[in-house]
NUZAKE-855820 format. One record per residue: residue in one letter; residue number from 1; y, z, x of N, C-alpha, C in turn. Coordinates in pm, whole numbers, plus 50000, padded with zeros to 5 digits. Atoms other than C-alpha are relative to their C-alpha. Example, Ala and Ser with C-alpha at 12.3 -4.5 7.8 and 13.67 -1.06 7.14 Angstrom:
A,1,49881,50000,50089,49550,50780,51230,50120,50000,50090 $
S,2,49881,49994,49918,49894,50714,51367,50109,50073,49923 $
! end
This chain:
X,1,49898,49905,50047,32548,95573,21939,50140,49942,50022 $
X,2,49833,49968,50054,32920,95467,21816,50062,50120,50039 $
X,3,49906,49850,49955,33173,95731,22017,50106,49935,49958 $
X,4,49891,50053,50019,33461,95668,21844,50118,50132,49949 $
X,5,49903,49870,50025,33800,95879,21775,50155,49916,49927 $
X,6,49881,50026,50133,34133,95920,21573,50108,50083,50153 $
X,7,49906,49951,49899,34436,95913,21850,50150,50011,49884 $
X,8,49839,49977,50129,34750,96078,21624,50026,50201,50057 $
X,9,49985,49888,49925,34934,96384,21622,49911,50168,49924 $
X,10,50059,49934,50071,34711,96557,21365,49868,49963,49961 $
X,11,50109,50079,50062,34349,96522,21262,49955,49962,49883 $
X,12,50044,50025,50148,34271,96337,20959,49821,50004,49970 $
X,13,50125,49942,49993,33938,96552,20946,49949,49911,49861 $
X,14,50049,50018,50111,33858,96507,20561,49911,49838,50008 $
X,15,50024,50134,49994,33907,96085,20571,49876,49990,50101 $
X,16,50053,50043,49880,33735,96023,20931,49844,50101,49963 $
X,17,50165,49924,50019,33445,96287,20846,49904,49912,49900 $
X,18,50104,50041,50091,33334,96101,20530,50024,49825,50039 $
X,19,50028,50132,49962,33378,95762,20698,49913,50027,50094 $
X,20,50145,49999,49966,33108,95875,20937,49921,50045,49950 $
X,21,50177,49972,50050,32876,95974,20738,49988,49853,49875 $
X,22,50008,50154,50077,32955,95628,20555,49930,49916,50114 $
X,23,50084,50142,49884,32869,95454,20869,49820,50091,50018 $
X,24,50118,49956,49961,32579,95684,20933,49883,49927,49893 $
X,25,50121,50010,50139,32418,95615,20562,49988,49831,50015 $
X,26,50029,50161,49944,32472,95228,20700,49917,49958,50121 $
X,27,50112,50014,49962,32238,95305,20939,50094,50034,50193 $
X,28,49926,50010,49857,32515,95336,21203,49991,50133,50082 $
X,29,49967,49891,49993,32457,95615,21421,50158,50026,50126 $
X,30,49856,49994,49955,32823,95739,21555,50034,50186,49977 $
X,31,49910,49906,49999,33032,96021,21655,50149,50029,50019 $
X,32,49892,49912,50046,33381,96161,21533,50069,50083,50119 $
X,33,49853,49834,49907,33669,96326,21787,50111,49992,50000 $
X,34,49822,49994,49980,34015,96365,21785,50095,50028,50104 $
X,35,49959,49986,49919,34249,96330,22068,50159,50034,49926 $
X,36,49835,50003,50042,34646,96493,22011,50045,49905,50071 $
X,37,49889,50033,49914,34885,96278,22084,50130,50063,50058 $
X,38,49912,49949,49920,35118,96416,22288,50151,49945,50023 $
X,39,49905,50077,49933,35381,96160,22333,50030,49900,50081 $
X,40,49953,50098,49870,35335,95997,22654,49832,49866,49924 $
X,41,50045,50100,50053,35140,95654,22474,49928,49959,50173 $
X,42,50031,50036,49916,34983,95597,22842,49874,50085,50031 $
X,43,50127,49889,49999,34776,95924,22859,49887,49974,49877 $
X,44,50092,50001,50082,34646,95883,22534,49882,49863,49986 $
X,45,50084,50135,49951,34517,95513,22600,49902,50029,50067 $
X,46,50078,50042,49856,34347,95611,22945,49895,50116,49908 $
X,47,50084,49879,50097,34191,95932,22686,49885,49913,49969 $
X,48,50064,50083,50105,34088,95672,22432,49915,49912,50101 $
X,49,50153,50062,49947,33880,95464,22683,49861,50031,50011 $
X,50,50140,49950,49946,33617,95707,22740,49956,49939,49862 $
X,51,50102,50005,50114,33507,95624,22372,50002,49781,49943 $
X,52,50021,50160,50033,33381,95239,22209,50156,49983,49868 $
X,53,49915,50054,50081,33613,95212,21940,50134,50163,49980 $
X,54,49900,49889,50033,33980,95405,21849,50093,50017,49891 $
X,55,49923,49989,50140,34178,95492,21503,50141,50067,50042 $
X,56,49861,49905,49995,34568,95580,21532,50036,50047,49856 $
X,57,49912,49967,50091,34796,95772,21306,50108,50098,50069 $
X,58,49829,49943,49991,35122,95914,21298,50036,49933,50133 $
X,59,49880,50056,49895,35340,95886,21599,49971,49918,50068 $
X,60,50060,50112,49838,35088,95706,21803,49992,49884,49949 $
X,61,49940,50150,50083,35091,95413,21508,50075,49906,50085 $
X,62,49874,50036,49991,35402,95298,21647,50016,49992,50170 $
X,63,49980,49956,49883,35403,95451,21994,49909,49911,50093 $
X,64,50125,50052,49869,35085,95329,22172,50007,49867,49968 $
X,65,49994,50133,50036,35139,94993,22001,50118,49936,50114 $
X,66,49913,50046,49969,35434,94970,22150,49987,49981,50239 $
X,67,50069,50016,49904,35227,95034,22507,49926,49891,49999 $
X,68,50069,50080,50001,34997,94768,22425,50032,49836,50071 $
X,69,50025,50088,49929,34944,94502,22689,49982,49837,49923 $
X,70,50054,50128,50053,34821,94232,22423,50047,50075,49863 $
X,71,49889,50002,50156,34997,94202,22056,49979,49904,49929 $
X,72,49996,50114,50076,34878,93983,21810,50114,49996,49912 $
X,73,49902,49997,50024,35146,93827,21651,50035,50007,49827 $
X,74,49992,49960,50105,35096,93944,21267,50017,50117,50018 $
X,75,49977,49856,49987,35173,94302,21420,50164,50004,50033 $
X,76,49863,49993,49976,35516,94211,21541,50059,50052,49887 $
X,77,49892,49990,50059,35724,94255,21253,49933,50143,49925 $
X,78,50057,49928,50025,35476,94555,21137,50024,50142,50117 $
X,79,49963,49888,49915,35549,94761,21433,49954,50127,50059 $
X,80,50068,49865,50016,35275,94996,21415,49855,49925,49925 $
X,81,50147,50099,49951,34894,94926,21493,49881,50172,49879 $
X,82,50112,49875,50096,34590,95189,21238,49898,49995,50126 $
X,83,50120,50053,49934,34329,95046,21538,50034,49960,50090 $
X,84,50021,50068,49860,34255,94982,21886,49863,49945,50000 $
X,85,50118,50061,50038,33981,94722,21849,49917,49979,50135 $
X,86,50080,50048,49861,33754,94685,22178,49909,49900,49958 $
X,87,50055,50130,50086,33648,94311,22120,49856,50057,50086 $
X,88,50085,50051,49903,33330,94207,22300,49972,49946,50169 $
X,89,50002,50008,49906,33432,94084,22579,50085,50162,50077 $
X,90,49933,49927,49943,33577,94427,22654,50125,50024,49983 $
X,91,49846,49937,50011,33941,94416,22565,50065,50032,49878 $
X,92,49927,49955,50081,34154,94632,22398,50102,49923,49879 $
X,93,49906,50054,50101,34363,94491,22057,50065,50032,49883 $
X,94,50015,49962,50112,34543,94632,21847,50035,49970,49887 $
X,95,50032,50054,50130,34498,94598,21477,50010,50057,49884 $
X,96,49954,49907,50109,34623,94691,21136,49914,49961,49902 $
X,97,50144,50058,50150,34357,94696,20821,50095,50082,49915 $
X,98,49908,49952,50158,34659,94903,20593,50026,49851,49930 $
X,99,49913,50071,50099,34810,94582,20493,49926,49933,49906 $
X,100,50081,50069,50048,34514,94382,20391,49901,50101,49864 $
X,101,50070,49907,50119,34394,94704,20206,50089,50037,49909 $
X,102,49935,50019,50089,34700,94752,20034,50022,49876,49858 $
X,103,50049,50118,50094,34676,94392,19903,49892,50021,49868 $
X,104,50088,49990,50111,34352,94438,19755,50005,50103,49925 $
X,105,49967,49844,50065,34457,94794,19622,50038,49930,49870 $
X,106,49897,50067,50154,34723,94612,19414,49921,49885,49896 $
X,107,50095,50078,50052,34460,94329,19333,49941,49973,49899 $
X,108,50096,49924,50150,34216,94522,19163,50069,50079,49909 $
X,109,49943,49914,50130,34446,94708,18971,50025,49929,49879 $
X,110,49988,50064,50122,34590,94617,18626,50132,49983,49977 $
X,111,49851,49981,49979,34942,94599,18784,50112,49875,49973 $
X,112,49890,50087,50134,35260,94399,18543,50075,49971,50154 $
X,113,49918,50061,49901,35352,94153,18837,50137,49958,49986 $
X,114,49834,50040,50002,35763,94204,18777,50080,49979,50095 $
X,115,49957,50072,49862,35869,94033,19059,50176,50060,50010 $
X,116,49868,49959,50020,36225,94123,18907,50030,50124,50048 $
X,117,49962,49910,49997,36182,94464,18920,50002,50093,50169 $
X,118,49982,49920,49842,36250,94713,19278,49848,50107,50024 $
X,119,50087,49893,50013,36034,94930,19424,50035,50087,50084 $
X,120,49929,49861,49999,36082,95287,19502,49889,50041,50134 $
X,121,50073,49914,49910,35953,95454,19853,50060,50093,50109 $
X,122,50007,49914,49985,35920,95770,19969,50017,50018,50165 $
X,123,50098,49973,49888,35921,95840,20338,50055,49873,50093 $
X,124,49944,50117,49946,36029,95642,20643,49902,50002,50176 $
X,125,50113,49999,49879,35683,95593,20889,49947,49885,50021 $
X,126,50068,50115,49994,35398,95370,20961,49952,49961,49852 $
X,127,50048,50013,50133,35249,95425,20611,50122,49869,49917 $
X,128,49910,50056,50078,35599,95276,20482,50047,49831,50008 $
X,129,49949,50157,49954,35632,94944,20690,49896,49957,49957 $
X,130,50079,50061,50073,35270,94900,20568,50020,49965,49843 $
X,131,49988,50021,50183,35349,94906,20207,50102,49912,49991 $
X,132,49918,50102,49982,35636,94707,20252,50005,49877,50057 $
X,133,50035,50107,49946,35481,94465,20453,49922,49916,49864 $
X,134,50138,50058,50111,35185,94406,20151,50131,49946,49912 $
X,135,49937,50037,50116,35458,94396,19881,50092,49918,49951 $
X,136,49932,50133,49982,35706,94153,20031,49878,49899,49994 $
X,137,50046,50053,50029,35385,93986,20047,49953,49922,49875 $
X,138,50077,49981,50146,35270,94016,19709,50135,49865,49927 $
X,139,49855,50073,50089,35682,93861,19587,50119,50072,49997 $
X,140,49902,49920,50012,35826,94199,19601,50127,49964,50089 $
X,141,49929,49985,49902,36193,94173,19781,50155,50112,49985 $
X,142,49883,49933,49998,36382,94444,19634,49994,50159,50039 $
X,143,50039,49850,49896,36310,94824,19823,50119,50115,50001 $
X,144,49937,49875,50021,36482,95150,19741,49934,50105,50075 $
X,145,50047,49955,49891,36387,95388,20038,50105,50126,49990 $
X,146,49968,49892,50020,36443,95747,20056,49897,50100,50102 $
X,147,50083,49922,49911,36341,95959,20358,50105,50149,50059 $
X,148,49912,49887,49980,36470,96361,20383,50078,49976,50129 $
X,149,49965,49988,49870,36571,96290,20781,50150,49846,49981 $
X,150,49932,50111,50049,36876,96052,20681,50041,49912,50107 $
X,151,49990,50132,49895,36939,95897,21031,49882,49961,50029 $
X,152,50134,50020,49973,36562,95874,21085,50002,49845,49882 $
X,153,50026,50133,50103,36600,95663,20747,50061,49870,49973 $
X,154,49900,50105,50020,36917,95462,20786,49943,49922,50112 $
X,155,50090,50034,49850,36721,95383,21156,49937,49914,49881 $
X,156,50159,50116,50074,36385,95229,20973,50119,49894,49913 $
X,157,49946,50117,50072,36664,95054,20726,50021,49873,50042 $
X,158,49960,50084,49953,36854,94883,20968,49900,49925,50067 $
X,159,50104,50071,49924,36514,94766,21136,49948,49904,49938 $
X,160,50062,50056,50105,36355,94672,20805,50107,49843,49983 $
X,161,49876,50173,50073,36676,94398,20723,49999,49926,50161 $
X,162,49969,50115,49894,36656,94248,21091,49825,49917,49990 $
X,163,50150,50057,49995,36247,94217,21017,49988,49883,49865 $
X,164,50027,50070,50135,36237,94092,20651,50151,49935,49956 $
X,165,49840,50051,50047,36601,93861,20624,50003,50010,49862 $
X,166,49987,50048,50145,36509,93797,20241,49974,50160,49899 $
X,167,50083,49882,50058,36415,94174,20155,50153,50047,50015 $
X,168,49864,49907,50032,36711,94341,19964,49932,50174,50011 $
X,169,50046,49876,49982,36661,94717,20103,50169,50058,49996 $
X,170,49905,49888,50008,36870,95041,20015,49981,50089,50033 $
X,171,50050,49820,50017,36877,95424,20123,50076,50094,49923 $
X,172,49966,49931,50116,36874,95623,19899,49991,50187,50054 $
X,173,50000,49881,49949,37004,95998,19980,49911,50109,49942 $
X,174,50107,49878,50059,36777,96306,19913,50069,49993,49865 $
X,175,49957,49908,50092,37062,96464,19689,50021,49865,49872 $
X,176,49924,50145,50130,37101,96061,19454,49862,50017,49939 $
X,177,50147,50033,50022,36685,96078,19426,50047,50040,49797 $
X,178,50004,50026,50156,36746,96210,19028,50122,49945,49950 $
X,179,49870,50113,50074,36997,95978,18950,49950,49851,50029 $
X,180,50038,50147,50025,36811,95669,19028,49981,49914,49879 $
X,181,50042,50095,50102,36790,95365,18777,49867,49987,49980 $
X,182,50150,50081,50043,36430,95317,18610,50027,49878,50011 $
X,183,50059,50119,50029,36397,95007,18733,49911,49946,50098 $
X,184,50100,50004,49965,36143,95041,18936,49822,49962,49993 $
X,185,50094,50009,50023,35843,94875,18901,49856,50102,50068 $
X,186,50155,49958,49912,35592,95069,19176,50111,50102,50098 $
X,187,49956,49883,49980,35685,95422,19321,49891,50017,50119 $
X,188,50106,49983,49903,35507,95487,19673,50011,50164,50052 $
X,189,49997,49969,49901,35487,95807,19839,49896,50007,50141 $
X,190,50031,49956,49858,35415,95843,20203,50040,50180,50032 $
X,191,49990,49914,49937,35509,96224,20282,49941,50114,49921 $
X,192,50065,49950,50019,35308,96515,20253,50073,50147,49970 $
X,193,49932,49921,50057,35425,96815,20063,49989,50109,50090 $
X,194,49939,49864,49932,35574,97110,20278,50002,50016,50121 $
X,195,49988,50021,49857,35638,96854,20540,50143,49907,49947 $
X,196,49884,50101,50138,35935,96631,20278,50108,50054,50018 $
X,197,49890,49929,50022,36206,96896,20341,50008,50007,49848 $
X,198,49928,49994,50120,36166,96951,19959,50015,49888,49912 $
X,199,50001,50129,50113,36185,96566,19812,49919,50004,49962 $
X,200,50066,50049,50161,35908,96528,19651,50045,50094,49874 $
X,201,49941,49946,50157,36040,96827,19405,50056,49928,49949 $
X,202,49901,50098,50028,36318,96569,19362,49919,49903,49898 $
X,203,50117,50097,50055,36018,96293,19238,50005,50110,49887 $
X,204,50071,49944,50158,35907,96523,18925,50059,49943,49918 $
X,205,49924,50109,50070,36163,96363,18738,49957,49889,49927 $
X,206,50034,50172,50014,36022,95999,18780,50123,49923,49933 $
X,207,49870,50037,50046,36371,95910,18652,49998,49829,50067 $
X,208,49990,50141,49917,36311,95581,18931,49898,49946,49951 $
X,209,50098,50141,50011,36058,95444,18769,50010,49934,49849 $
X,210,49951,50078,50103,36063,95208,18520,49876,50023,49888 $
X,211,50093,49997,50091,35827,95191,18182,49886,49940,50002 $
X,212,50082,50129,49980,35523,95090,18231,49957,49971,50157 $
X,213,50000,50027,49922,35551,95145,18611,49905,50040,50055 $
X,214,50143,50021,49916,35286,95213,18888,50012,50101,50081 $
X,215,49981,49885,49865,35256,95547,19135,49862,49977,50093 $
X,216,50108,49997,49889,35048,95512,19461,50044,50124,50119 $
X,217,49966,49927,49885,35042,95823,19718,49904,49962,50098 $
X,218,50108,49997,49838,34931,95758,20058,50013,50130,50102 $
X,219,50034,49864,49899,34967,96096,20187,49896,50089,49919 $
X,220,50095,49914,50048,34636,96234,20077,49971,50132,50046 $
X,221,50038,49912,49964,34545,96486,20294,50125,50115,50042 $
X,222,50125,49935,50140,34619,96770,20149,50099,49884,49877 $
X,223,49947,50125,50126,34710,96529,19790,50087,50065,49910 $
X,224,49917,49933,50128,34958,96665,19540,49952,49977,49868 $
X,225,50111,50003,50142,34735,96683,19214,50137,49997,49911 $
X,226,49963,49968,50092,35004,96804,19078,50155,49895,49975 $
X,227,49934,50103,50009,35291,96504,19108,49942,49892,49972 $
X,228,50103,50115,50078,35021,96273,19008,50001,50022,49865 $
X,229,49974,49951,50089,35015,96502,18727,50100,49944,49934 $
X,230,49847,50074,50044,35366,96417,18665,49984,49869,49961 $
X,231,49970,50170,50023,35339,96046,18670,49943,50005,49927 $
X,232,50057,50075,50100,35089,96009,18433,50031,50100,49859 $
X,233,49965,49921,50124,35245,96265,18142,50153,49940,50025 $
X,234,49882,50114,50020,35523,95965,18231,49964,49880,49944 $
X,235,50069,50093,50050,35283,95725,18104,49982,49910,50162 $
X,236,50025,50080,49890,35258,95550,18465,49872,49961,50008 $
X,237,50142,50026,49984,34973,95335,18598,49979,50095,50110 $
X,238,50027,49950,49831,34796,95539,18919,49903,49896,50025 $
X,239,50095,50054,49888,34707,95348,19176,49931,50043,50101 $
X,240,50067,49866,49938,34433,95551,19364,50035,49940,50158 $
X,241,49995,50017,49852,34562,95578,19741,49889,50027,50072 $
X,242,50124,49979,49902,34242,95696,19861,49892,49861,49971 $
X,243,50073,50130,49924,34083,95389,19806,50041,49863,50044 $
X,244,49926,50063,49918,34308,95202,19987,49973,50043,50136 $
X,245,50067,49902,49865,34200,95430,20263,49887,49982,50037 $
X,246,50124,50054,49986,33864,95332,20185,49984,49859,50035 $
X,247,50020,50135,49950,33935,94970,20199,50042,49947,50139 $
X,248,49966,50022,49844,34098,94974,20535,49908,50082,50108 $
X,249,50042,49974,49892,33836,95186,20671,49868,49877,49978 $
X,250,50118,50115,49988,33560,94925,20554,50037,49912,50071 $
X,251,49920,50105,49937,33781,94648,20664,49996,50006,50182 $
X,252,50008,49986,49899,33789,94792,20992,49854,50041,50086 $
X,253,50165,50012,49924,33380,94859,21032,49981,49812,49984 $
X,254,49981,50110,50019,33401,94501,20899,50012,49927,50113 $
X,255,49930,50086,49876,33571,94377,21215,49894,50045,50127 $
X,256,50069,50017,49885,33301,94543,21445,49896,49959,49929 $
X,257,50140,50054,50033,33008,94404,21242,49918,50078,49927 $
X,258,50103,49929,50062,32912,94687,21034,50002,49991,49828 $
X,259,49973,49954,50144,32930,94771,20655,49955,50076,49945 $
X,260,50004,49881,50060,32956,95027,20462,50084,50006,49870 $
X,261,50028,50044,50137,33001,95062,20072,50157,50077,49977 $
X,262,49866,50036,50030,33369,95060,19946,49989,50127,49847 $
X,263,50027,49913,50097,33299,95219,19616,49932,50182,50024 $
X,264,49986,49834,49981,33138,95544,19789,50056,50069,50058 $
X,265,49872,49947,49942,33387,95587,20019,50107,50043,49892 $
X,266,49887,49997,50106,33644,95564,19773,49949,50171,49897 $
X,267,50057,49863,50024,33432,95846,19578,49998,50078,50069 $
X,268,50000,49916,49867,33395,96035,19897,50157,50081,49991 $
X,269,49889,49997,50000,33764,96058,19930,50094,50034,49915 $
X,270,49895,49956,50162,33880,96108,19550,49981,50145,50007 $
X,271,50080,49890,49982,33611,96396,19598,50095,50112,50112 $
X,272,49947,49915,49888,33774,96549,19922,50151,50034,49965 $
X,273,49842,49961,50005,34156,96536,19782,49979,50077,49877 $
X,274,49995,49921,50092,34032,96727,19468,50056,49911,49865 $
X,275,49971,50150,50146,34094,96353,19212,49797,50040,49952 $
X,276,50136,50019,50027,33775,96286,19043,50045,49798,49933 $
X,277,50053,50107,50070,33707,95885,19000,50141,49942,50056 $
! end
């Protein structure tokens, strides 16, 4: 039996439920719990031992990483850990599977590599340094950033330009969001509706994106059907965020030795936010 848990400040029931019964149908048997985080990144660690393996989100992303004794050094400039990996020999490490699943997100898609063009995101968290990590990867280096909490956002800015020297980044104020230039190639959000102060209304528009451009939400749970809606009666590509979700949770059975099927997760998950396919 796999005891494993999700240390954050909320439970991402939906995701984490149908990734164990992904590991289960892999033959894995495992159990599901959720610890709050609280804040103090020391309590929640000594929590997280009782169980074999541990999943962060939200505050503890960032927080407990920043506790972490051992730091591989592709997390530095990332700043914020999805995983506490318990190798084999016993020790704790922690470990990000967003970026590598973002990659292949963009991969498999059918997405117009305009290196020229900016990209537009939502939101100023862990979700956001991941997407920005993949996309400077990808070639991207031009970032239009827009988060309701405006010192929270000018904060992540000034962090972002001491991490990435070659990455032209802007913030962009709630009240400028419909006045942006389409020239946006790829539109991200990260924040979850009737937690935004109100921006995503701002998004219906799509005024920031360019022709031809690309929408990915990574705040699924609960999913906005209905700003997806929007993008694609803009003609946009969607890029399905839930199986990006799926690929970083395979990615991460991956790393202890298990596997589990990418394509039904991904179904699992379209299924649970109320998408179909």
């Amino acid at each position: 039996m796999m005891r494993w848990c999700e240390v954050g400040n909320e439970p991402s029931t939906q995701r984490f439920e149908a990734l164990s019964a992904a590991l289960t149908k892999a033959g894995v048997e495992n159990e599901y719990s959720f610890i709050e985080f609280t804040g103090d990144p020391e309590k929640a660690f000594h929590a997280a031992e009782r169980f074999d393996q541990v999943r962060l989100s939200g505050e503890a992303a960032t927080r407990v990483l920043n506790h972490s004794l051992r730091t591989p050094s592709t997390l530095l400039p990332l700043k914020a850990a999805d995983a506490y990996v318990r190798e084999k020999n016993g020790e704790w490490w922690p470990r990000c599977f967003y970026v590598d699943a973002l990659n292949r997100t963009f991969a498999q898609s059918t997405l117009d590599l305009d290196f020229s063009s900016g990209v537009f995101i939502l939101g100023a968290n862990p979700e956001s340094r991941w997407a920005i990590a993949s996309l400077s990867r990808i070639g991207y280096n031009k970032v239009s950033l827009c988060e309701p909490d405006e010192s929270r956002g000018q904060a992540f800015i000034e962090d972002l330009r001491k991490t990435y020297f070659k990455l032209q980044v802007q913030y962009v104020p709630r009240h400028l969001l419909t006045q942006l230039p389409g020239v946006h190639a790829i539109g991200i959000n990260t924040l979850i509706e009737g937690r935004d102060d109100g921006a995503l209304a701002e998004l219906f528009y799509f005024n920031f994106l360019k022709p031809g451009g690309a929408w990915l939400d990574l705040a699924l749970f609960p999913f906005n059907l209905s700003l997806e809606a929007e993008a694609k009666s803009v003609g946009a590509m969607i890029i399905p965020g839930h199986r990006t979700f799926a690929i970083a949770d395979s990615l991460w059975a991956e790393s202890l030795g298990m596997s589990i099927e990418v394509d039904a997760l991904t179904e699992a998950l379209a299924s649970s936010t109320g998408r179909l396919g």
